[in-house]
N, CA, C and O atoms as a printed pandas DataFrame, in Angstrom:
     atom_number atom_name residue_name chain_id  residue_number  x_coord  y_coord  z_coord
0              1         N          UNK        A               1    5.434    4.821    6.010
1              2        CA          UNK        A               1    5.404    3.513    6.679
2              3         C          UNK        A               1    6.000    2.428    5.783
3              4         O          UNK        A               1    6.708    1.539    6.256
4              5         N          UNK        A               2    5.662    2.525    4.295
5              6        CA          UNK        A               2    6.122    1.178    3.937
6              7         C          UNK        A               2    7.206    1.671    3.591
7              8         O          UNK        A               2    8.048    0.841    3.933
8              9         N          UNK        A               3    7.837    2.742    2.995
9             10        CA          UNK        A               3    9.103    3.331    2.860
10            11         C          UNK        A               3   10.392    3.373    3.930
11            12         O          UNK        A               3   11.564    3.546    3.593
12            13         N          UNK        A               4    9.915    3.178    5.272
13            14        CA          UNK        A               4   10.511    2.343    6.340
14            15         C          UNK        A               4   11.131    0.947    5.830
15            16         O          UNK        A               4   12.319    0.670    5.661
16            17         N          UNK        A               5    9.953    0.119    5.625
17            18        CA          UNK        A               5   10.144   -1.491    5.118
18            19         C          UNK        A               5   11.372   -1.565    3.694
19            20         O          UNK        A               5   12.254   -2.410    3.540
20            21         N          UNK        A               6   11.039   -0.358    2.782
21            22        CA          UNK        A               6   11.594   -0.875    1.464
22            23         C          UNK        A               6   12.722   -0.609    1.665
23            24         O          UNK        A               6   13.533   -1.124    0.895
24            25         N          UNK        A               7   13.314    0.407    2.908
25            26        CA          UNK        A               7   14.585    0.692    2.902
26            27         C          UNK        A               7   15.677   -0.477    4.007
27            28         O          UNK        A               7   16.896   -0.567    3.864
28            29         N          UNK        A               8   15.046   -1.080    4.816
29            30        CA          UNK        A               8   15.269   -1.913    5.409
30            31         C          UNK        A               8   15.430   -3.255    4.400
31            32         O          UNK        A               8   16.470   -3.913    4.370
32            33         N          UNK        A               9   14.172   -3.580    3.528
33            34        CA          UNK        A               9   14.645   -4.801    2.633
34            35         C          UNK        A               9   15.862   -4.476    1.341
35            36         O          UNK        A               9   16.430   -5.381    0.729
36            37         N          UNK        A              10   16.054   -3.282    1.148
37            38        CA          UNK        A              10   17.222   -2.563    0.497
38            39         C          UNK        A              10   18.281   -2.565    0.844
39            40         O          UNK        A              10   19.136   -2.790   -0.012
40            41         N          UNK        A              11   18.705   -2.321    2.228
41            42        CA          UNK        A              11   19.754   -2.633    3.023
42            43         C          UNK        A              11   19.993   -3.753    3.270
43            44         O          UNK        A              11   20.911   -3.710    4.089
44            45         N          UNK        A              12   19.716   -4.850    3.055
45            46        CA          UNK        A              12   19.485   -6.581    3.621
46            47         C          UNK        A              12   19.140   -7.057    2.266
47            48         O          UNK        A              12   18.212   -7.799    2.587
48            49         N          UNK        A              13   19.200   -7.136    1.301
49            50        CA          UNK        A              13   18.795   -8.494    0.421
50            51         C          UNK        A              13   19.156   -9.662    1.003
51            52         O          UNK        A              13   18.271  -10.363    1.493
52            53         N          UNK        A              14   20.320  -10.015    1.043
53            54        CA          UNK        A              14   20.442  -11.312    1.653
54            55         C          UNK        A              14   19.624  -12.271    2.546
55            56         O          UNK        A              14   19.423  -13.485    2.541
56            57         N          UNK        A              15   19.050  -10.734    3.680
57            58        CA          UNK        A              15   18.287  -11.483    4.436
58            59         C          UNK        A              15   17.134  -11.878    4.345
59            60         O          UNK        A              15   16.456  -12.655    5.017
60            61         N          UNK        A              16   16.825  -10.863    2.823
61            62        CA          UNK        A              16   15.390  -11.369    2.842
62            63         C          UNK        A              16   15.422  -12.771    1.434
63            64         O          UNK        A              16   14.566  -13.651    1.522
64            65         N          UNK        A              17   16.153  -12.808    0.587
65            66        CA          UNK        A              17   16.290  -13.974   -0.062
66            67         C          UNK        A              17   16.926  -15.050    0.491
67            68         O          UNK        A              17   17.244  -16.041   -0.167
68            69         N          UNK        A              18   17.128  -14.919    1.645
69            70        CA          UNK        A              18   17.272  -16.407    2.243
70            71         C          UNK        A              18   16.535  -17.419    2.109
71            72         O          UNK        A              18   15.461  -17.226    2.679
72            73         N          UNK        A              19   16.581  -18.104    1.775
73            74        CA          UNK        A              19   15.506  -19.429    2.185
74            75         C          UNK        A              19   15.557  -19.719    3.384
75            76         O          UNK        A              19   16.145  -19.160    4.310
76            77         N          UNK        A              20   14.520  -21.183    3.337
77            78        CA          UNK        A              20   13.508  -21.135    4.587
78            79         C          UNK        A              20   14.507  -21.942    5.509
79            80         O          UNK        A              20   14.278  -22.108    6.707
80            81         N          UNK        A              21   15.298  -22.287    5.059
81            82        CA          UNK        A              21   16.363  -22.734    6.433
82            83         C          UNK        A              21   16.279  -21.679    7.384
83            84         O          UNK        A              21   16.013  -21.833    8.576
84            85         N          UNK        A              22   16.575  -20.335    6.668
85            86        CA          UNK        A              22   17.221  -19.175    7.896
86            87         C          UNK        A              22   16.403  -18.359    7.918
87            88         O          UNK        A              22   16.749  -17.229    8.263
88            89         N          UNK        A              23   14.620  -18.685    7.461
89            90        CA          UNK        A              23   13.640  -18.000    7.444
90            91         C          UNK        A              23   13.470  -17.026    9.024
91            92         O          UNK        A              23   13.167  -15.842    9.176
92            93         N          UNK        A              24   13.619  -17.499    9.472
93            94        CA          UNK        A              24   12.771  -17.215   10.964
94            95         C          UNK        A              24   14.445  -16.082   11.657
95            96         O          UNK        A              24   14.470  -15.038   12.309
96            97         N          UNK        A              25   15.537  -16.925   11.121
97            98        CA          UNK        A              25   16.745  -15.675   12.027
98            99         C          UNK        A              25   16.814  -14.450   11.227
99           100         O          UNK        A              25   17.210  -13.352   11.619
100          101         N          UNK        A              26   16.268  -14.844    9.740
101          102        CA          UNK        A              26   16.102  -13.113    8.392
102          103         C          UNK        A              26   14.926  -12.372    9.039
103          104         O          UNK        A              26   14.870  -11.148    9.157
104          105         N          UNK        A              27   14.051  -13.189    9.419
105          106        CA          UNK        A              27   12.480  -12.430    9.697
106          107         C          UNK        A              27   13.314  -11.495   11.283
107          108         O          UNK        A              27   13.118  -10.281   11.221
108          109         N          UNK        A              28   13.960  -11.853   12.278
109          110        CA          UNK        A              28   14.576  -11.409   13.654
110          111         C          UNK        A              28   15.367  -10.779   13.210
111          112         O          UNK        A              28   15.408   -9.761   13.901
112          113         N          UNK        A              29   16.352  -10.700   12.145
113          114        CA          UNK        A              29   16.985   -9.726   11.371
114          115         C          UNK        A              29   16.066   -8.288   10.927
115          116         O          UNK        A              29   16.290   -7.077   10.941
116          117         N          UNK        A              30   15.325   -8.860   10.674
117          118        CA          UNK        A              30   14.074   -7.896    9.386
118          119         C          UNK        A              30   13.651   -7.355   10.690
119          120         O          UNK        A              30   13.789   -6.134   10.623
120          121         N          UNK        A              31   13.263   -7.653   11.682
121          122        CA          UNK        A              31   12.365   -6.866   13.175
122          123         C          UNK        A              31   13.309   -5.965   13.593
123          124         O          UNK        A              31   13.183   -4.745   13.496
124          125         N          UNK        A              32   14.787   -6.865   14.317
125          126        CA          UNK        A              32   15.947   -5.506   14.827
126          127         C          UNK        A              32   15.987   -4.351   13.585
127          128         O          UNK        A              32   15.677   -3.212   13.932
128          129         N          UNK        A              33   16.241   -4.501   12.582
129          130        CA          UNK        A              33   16.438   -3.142   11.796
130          131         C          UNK        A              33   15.538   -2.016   11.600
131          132         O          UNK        A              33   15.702   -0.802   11.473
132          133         N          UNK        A              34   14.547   -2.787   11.616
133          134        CA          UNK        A              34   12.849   -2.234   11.080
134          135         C          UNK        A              34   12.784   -1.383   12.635
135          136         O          UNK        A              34   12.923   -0.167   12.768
136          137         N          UNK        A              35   12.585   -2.179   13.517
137          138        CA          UNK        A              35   12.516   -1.405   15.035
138          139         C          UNK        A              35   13.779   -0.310   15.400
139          140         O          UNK        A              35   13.695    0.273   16.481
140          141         N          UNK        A              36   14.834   -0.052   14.599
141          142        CA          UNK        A              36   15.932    0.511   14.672
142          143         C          UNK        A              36   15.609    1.623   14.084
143          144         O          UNK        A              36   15.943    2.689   14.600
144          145         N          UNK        A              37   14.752    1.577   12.651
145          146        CA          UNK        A              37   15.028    2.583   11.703
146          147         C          UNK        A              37   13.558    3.627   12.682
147          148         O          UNK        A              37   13.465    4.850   12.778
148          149         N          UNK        A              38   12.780    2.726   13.158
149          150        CA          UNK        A              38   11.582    3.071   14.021
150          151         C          UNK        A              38   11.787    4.377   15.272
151          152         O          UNK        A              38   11.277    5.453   15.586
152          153         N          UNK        A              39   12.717    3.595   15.635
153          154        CA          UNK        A              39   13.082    4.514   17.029
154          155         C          UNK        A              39   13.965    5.581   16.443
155          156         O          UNK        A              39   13.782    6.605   17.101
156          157         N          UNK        A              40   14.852    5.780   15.479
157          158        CA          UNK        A              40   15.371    6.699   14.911
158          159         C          UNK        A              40   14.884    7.746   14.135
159          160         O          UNK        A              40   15.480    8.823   14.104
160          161         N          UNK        A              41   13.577    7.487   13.328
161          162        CA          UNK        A              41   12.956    8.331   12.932
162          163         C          UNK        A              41   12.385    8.690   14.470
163          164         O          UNK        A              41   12.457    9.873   14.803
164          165         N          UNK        A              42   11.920    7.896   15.256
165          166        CA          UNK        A              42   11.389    8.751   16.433
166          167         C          UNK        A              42   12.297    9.681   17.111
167          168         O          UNK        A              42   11.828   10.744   17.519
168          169         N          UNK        A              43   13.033    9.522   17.212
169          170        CA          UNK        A              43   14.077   10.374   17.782
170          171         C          UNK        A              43   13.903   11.840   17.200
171          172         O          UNK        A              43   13.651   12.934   17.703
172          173         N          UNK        A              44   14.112   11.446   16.111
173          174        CA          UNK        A              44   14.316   13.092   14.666
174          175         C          UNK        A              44   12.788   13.483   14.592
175          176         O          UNK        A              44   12.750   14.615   14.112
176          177         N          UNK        A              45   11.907   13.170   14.779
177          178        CA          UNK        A              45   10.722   14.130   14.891
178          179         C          UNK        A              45   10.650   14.534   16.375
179          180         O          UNK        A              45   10.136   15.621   16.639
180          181         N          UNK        A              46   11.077   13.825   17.276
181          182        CA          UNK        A              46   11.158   14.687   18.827
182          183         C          UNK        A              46   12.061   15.504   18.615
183          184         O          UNK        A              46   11.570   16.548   19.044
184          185         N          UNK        A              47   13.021   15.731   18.254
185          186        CA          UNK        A              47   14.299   16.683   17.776
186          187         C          UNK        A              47   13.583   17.992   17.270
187          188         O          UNK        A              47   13.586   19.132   17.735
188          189         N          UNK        A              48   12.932   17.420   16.099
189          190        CA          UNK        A              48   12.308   18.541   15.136
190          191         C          UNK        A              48   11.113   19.180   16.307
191          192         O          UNK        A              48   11.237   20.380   16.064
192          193         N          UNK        A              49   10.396   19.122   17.052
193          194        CA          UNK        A              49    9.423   19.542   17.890
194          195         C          UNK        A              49    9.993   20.053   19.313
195          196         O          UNK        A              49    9.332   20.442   20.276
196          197         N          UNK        A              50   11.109   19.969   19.215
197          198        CA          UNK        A              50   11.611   20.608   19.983
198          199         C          UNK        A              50   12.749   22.020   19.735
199          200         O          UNK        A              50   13.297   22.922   20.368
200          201         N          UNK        A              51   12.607   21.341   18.063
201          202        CA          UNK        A              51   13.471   22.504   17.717
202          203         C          UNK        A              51   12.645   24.134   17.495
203          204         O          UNK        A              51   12.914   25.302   17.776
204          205         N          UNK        A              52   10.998   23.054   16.521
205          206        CA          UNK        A              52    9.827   24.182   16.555
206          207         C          UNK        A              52    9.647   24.721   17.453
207          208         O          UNK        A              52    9.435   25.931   17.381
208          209         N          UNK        A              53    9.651   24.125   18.564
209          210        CA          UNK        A              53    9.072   24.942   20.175
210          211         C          UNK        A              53   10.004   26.192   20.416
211          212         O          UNK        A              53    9.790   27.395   20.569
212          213         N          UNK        A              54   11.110   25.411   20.385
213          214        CA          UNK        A              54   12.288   26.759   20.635
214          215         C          UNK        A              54   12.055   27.888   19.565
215          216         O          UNK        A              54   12.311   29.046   19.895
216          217         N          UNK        A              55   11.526   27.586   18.147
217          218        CA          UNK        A              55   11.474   28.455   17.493
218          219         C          UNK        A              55   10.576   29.742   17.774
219          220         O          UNK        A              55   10.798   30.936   17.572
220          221         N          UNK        A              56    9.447   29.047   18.328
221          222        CA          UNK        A              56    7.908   29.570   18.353
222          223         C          UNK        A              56    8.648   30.949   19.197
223          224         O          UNK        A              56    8.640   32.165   19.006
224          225         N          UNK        A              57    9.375   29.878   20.387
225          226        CA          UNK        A              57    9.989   31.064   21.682
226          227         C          UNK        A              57   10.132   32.038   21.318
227          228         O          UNK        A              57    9.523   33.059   21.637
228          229         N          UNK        A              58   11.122   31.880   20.444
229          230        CA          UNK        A              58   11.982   33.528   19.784
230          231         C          UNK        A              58   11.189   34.659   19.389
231          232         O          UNK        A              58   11.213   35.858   19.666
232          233         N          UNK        A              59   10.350   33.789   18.525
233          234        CA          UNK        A              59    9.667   34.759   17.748
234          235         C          UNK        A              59    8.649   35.796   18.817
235          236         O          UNK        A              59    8.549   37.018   18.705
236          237         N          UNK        A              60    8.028   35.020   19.740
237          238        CA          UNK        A              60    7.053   36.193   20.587
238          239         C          UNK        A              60    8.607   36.878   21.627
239          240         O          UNK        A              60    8.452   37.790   22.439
């Protein structure tokens, strides 16, 4: 979970050392990516559980 976050503030410095002028469009920055990297790991564990299932198949 936070390894999500550190790789997102890794990819973006900028956005997160912004100051507070552009506080609030870095923080809407910081959500799209964070929710990006979110649904992508979701993706790859439905992948992977579907790959197990098929596996299980074979084997019986």
């Amino acid at each position: 979970y936070f390894s999500i976050f550190r790789a997102v503030t890794e990819r973006r410095p900028s956005d997160v050392r912004r100051d507070s002028i552009g506080s609030s469009e870095s923080a809407l920055d910081f959500l799209d990516s964070s929710l990006s990297l979110v649904s992508e790991a979701y993706c790859i564990s439905n992948h992977l559980r579907i790959l197990r299932s098929l596996l299980e198949q074979q084997k019986q």
